[in-house]
PDB file of N, CA, C and O in Angstrom:
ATOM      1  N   UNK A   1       0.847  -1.177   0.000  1.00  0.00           N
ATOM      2  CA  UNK A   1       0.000   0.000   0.000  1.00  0.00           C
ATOM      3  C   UNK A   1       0.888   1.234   0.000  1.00  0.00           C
ATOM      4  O   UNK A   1       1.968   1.329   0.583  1.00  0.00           O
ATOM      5  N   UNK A   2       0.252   2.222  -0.777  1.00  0.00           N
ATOM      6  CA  UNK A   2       1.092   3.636  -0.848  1.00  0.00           C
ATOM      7  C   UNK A   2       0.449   4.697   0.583  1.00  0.00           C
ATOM      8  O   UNK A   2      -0.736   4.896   0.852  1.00  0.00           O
ATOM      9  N   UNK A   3       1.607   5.211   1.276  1.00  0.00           N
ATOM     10  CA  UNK A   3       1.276   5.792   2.289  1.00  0.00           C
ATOM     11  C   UNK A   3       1.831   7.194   1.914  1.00  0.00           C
ATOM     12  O   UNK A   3       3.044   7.172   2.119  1.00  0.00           O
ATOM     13  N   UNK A   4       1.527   8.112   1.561  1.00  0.00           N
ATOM     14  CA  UNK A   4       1.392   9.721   1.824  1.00  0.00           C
ATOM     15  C   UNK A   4       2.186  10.251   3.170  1.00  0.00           C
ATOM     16  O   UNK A   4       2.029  10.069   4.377  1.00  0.00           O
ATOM     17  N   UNK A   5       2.993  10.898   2.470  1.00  0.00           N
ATOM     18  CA  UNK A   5       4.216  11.404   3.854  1.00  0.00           C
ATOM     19  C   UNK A   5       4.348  13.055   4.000  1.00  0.00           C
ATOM     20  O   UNK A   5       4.746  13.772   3.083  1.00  0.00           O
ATOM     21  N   UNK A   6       4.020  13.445   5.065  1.00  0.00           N
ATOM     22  CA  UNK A   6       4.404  14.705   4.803  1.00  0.00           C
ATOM     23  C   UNK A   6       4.917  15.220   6.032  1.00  0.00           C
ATOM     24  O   UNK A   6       4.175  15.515   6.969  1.00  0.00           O
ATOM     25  N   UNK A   7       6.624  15.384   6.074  1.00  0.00           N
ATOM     26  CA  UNK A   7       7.498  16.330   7.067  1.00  0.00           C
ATOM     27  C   UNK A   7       7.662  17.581   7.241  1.00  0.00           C
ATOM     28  O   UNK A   7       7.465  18.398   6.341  1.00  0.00           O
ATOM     29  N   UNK A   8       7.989  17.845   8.253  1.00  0.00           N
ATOM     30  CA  UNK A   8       8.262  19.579   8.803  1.00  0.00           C
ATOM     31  C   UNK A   8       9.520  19.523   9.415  1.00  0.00           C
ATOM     32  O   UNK A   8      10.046  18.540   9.935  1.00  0.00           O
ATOM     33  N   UNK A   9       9.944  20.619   9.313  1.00  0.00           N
ATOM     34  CA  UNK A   9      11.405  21.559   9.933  1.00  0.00           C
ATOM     35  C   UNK A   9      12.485  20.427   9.895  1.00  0.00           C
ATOM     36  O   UNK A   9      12.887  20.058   8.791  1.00  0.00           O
ATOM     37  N   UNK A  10      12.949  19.888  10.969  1.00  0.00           N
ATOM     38  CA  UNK A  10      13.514  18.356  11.410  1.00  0.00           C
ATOM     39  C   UNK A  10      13.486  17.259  10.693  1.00  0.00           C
ATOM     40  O   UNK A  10      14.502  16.614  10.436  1.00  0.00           O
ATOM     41  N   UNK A  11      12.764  17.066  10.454  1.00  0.00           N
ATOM     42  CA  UNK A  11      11.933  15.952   9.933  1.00  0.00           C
ATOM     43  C   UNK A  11      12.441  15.889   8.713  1.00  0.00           C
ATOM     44  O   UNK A  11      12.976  14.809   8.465  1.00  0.00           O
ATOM     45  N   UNK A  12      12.456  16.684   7.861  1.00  0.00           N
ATOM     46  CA  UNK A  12      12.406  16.787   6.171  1.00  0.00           C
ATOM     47  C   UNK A  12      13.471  16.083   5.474  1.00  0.00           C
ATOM     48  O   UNK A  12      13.353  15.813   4.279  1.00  0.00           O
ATOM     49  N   UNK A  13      14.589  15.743   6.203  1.00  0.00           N
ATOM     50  CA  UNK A  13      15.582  15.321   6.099  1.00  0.00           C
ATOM     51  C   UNK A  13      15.651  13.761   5.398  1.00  0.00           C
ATOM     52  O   UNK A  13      16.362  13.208   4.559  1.00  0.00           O
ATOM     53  N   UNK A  14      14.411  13.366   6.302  1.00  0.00           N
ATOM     54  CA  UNK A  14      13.763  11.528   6.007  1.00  0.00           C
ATOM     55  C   UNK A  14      12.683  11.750   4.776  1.00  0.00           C
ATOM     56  O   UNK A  14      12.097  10.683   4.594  1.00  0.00           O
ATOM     57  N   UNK A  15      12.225  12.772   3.875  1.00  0.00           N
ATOM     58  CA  UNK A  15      11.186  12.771   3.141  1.00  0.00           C
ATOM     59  C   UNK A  15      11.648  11.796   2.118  1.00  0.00           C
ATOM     60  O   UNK A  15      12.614  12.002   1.384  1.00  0.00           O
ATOM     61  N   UNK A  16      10.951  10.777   2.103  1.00  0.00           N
ATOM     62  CA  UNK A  16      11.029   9.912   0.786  1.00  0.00           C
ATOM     63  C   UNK A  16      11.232  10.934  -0.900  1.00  0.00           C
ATOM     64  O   UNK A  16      11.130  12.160  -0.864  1.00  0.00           O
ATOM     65  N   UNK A  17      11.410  10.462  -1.741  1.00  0.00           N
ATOM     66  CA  UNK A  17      11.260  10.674  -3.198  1.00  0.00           C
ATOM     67  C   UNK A  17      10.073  10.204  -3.526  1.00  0.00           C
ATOM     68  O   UNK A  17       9.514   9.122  -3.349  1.00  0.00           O
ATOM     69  N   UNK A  18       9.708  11.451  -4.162  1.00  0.00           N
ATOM     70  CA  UNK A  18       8.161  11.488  -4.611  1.00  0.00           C
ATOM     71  C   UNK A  18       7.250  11.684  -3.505  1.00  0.00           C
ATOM     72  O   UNK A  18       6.116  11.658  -3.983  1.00  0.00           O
ATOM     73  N   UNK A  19       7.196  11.888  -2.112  1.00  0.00           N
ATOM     74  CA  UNK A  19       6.581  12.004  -1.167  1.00  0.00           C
ATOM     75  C   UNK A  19       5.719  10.822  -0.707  1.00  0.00           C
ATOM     76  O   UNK A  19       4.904  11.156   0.153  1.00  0.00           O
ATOM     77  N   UNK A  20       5.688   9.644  -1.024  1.00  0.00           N
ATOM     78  CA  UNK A  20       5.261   8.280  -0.720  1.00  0.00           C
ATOM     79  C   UNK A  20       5.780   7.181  -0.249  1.00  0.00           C
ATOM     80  O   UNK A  20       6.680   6.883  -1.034  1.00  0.00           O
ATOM     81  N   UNK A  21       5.718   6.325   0.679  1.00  0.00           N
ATOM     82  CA  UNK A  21       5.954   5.154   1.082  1.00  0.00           C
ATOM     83  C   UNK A  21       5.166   4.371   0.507  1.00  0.00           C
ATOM     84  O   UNK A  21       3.957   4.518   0.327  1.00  0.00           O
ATOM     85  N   UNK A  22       6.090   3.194   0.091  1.00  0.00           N
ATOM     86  CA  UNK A  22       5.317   1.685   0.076  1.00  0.00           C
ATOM     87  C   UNK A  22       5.074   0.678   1.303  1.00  0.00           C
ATOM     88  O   UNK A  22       5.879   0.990   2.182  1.00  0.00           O
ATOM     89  N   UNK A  23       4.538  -0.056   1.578  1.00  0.00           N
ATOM     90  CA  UNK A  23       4.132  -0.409   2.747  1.00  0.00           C
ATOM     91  C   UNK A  23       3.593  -2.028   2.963  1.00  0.00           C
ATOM     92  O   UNK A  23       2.419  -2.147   2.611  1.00  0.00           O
ATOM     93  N   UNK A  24       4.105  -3.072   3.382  1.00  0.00           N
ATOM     94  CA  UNK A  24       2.554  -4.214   3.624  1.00  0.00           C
ATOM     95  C   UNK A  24       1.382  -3.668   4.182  1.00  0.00           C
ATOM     96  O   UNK A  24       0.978  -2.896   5.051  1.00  0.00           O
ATOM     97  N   UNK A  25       0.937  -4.608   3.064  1.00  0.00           N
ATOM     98  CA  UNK A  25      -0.812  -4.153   4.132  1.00  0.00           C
ATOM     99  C   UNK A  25      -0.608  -4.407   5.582  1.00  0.00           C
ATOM    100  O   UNK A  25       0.528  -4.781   5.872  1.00  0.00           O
ATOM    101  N   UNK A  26      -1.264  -4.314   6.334  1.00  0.00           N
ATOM    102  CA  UNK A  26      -1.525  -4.415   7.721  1.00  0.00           C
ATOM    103  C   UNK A  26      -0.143  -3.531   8.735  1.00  0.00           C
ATOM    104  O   UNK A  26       0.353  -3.862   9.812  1.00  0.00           O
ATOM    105  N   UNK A  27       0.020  -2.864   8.235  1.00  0.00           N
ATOM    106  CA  UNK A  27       1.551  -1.936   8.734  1.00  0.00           C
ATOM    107  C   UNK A  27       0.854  -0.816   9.573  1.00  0.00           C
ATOM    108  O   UNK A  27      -0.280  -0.374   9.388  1.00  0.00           O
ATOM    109  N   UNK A  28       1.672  -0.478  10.445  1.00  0.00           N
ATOM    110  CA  UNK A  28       1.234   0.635  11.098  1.00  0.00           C
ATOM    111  C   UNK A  28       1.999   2.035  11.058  1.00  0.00           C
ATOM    112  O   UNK A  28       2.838   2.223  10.177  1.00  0.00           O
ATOM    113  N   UNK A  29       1.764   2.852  11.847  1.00  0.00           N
ATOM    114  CA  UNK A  29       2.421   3.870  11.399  1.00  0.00           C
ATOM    115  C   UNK A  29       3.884   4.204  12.342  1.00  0.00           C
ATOM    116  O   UNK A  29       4.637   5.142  12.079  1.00  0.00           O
ATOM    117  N   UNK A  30       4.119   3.117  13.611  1.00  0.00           N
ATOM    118  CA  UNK A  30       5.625   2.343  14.258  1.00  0.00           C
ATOM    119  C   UNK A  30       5.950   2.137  12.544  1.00  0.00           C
ATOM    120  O   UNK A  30       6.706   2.914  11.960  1.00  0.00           O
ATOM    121  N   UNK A  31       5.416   1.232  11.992  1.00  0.00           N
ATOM    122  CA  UNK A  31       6.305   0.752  10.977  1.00  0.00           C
ATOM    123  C   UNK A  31       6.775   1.757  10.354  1.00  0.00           C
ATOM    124  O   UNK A  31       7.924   2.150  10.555  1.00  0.00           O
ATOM    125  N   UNK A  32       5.850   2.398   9.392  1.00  0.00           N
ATOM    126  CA  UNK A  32       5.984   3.749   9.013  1.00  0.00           C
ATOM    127  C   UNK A  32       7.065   4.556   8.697  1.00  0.00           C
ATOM    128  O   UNK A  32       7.742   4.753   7.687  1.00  0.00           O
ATOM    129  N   UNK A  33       7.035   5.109  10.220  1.00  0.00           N
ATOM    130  CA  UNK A  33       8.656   4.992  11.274  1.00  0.00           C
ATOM    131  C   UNK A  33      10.058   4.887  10.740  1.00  0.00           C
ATOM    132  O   UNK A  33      10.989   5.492  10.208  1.00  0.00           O
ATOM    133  N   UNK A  34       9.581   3.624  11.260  1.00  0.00           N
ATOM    134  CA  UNK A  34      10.984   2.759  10.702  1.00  0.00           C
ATOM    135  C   UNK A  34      11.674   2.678   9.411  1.00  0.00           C
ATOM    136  O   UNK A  34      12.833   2.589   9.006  1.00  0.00           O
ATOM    137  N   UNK A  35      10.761   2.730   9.041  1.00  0.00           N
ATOM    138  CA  UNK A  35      11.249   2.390   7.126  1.00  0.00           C
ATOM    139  C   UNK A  35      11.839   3.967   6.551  1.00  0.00           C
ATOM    140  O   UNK A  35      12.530   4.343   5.604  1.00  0.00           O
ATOM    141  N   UNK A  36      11.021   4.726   7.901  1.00  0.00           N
ATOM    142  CA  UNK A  36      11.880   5.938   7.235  1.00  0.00           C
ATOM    143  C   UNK A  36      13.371   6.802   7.786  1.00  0.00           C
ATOM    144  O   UNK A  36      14.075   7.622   7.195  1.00  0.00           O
ATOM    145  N   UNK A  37      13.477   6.169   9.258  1.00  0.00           N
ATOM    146  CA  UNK A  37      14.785   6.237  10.328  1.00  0.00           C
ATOM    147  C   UNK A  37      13.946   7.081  10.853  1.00  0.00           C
ATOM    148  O   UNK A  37      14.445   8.157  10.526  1.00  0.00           O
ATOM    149  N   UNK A  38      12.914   7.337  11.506  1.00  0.00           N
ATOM    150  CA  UNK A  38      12.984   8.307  12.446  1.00  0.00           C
ATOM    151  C   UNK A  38      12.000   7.679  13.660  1.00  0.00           C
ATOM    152  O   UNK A  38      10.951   7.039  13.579  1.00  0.00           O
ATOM    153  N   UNK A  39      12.871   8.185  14.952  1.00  0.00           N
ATOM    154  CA  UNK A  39      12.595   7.610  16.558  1.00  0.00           C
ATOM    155  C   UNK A  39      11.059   8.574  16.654  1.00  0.00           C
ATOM    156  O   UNK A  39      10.768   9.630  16.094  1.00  0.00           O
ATOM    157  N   UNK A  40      10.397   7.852  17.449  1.00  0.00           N
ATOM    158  CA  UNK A  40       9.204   8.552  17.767  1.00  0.00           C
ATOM    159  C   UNK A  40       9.448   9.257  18.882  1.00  0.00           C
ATOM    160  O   UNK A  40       8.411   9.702  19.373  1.00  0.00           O
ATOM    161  N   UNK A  41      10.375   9.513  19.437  1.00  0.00           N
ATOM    162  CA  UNK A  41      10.952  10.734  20.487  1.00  0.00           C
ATOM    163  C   UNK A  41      11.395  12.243  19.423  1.00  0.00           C
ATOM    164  O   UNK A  41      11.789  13.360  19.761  1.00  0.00           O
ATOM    165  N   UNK A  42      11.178  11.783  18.374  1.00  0.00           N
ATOM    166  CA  UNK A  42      11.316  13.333  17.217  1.00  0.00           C
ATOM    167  C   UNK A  42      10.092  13.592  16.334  1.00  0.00           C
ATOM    168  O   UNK A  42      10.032  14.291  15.323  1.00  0.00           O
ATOM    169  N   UNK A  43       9.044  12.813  16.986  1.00  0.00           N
ATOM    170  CA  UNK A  43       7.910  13.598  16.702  1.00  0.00           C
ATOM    171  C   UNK A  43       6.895  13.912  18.077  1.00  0.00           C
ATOM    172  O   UNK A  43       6.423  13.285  19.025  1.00  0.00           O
ATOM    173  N   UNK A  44       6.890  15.286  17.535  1.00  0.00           N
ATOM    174  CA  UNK A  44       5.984  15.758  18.500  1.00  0.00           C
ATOM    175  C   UNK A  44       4.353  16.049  18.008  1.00  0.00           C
ATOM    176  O   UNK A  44       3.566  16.279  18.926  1.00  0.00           O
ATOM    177  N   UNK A  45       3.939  16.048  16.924  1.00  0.00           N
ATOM    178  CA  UNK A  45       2.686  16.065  16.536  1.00  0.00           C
ATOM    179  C   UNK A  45       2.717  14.565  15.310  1.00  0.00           C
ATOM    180  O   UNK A  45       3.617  14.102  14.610  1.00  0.00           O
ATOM    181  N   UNK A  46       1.141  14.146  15.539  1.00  0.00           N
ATOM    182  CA  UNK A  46       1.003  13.194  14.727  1.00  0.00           C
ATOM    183  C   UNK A  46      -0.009  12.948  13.815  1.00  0.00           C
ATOM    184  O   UNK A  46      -0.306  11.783  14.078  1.00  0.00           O
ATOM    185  N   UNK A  47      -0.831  13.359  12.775  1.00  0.00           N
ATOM    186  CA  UNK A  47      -2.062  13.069  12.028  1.00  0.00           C
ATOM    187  C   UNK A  47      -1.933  12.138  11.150  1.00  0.00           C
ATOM    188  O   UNK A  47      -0.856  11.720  10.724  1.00  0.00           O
ATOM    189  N   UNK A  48      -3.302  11.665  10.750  1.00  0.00           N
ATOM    190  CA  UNK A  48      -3.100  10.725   9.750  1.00  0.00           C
ATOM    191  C   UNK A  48      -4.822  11.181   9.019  1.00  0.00           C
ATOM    192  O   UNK A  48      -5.917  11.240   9.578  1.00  0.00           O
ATOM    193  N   UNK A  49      -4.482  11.402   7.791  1.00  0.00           N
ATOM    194  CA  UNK A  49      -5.624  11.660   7.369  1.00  0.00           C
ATOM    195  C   UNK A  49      -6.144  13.315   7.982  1.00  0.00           C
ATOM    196  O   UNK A  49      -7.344  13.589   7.945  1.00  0.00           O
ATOM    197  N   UNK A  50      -5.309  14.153   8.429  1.00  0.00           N
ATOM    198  CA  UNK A  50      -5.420  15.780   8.790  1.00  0.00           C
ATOM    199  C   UNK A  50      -6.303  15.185  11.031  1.00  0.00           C
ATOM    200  O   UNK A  50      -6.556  16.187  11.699  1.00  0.00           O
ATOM    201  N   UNK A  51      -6.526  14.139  11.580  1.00  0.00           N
ATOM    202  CA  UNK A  51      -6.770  13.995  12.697  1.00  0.00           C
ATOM    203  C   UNK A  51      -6.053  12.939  13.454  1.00  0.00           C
ATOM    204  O   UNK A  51      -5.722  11.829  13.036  1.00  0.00           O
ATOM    205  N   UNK A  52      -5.836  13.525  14.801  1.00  0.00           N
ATOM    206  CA  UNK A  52      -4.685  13.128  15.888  1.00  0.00           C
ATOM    207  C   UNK A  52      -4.535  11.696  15.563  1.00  0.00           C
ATOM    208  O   UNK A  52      -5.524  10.969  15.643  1.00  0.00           O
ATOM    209  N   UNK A  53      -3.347  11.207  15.189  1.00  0.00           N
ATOM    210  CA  UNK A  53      -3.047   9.313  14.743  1.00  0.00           C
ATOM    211  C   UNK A  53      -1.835   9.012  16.527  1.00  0.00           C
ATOM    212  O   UNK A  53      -1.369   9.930  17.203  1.00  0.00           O
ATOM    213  N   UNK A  54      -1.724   8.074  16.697  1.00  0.00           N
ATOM    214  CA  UNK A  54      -1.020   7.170  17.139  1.00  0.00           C
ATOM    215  C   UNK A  54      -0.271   6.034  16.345  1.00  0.00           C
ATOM    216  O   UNK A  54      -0.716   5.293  15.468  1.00  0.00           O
ATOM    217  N   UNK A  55       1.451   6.126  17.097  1.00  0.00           N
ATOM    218  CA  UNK A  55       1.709   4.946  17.006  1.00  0.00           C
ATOM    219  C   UNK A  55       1.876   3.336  16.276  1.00  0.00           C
ATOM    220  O   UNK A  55       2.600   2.577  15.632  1.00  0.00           O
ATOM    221  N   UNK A  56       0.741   3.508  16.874  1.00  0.00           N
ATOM    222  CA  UNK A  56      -0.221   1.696  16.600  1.00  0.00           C
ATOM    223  C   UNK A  56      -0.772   1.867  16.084  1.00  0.00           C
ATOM    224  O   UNK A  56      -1.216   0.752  15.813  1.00  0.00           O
ATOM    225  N   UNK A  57      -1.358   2.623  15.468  1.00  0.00           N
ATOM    226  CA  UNK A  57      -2.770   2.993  14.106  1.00  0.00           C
ATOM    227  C   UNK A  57      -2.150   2.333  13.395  1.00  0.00           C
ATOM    228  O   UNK A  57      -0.946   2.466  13.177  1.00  0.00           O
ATOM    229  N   UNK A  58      -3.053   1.322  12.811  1.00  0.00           N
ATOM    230  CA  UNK A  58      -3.144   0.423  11.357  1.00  0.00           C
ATOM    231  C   UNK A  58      -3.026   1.932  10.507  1.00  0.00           C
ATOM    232  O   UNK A  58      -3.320   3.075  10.859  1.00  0.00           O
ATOM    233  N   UNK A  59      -2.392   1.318   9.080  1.00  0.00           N
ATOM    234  CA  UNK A  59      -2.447   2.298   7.905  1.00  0.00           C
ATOM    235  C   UNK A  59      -3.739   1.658   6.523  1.00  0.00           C
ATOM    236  O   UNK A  59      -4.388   0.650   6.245  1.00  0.00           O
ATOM    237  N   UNK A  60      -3.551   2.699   6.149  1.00  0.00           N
ATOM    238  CA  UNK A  60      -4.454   2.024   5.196  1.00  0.00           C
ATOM    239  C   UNK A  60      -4.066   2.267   3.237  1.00  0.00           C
ATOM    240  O   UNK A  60      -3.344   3.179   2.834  1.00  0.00           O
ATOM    241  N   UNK A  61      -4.399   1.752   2.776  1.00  0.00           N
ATOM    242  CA  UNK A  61      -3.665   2.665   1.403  1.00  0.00           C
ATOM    243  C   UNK A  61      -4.088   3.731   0.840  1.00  0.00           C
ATOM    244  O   UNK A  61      -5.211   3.725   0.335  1.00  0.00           O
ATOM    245  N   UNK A  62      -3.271   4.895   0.805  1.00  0.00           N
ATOM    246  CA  UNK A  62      -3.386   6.296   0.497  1.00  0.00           C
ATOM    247  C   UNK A  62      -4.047   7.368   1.805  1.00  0.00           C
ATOM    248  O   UNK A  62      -4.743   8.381   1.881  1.00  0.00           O
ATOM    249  N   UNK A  63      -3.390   6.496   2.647  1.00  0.00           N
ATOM    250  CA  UNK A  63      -3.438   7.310   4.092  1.00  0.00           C
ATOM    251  C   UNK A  63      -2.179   8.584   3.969  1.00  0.00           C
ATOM    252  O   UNK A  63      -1.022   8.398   3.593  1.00  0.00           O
ATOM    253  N   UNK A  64      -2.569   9.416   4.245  1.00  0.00           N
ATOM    254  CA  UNK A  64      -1.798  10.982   4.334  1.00  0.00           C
ATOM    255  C   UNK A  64      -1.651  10.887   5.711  1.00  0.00           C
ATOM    256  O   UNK A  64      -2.589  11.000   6.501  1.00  0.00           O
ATOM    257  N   UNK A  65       0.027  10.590   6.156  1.00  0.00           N
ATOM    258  CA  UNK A  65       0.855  10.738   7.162  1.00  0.00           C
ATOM    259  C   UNK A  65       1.351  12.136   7.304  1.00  0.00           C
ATOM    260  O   UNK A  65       2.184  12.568   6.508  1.00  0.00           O
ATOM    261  N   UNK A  66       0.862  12.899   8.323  1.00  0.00           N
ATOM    262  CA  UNK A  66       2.417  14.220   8.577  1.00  0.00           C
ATOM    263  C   UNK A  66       2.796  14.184  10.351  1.00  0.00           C
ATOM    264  O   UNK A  66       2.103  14.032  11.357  1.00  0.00           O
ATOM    265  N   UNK A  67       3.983  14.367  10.150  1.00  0.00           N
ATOM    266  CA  UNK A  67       4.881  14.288  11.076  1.00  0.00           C
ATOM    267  C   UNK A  67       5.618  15.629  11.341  1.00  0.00           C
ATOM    268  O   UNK A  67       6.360  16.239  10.571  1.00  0.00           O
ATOM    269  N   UNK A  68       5.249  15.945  12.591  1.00  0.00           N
ATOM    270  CA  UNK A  68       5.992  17.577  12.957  1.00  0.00           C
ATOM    271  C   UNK A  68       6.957  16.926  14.402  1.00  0.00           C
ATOM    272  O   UNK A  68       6.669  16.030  15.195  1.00  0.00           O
ATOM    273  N   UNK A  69       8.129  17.783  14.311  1.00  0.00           N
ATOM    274  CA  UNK A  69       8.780  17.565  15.368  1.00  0.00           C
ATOM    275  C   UNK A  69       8.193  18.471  16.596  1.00  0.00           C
ATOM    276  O   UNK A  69       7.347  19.365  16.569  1.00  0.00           O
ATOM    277  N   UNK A  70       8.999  17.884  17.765  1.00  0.00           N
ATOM    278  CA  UNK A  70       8.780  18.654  18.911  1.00  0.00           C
ATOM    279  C   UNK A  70       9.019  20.166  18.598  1.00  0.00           C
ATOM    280  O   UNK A  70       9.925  20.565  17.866  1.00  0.00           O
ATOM    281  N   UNK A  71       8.164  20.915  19.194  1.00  0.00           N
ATOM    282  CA  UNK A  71       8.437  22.413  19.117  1.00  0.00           C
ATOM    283  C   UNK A  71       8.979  23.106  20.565  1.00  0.00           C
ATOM    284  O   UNK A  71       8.214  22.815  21.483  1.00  0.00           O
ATOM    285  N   UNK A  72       9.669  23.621  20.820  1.00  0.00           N
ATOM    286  CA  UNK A  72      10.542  24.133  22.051  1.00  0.00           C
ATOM    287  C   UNK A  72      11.013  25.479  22.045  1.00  0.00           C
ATOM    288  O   UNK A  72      11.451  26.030  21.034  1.00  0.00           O
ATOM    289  N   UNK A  73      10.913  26.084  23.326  1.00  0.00           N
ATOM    290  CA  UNK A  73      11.893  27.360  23.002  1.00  0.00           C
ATOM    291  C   UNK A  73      12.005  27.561  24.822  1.00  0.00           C
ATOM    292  O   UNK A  73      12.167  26.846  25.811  1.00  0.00           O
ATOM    293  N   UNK A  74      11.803  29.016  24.487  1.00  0.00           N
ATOM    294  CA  UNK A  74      12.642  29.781  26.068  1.00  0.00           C
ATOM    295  C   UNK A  74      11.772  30.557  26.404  1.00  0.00           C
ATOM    296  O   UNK A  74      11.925  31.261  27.403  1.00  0.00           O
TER     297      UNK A  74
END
């Protein structure tokens, strides 16, 4: 399944080519993750489909992933 990726600031670094992941069915968005190097301690916001995702959320094909890092200051 094709999964829809979309990074911010930090992040952008891991953006696939062409802005898509391939995926097994039944993958989650841990997997997600992985396939792209990035620790879930460097994201600080998570949607899937534009509303709050987790983790463990099953994906589905042509699910729109974005990933924002932690935001911080002083």
């Amino acid at each position: 399944m094709d999964i829809e990726i979309r990074l911010f600031e930090s992040l952008k670094k891991h953006q696939p080519a062409g802005g898509t992941v391939r995926l097994a069915a039944g993958s989650r968005v841990s997997d997600l993750l992985d396939a792209l190097g990035i620790s879930t301690d460097d994201v600080g916001v998570l949607m899937v489909n534009q509303a709050d995702g987790r983790f463990g959320q099953l994906l589905q094909n042509g699910d729109v992933v974005t990933l924002i890092p932690p935001i911080g200051g002083g």
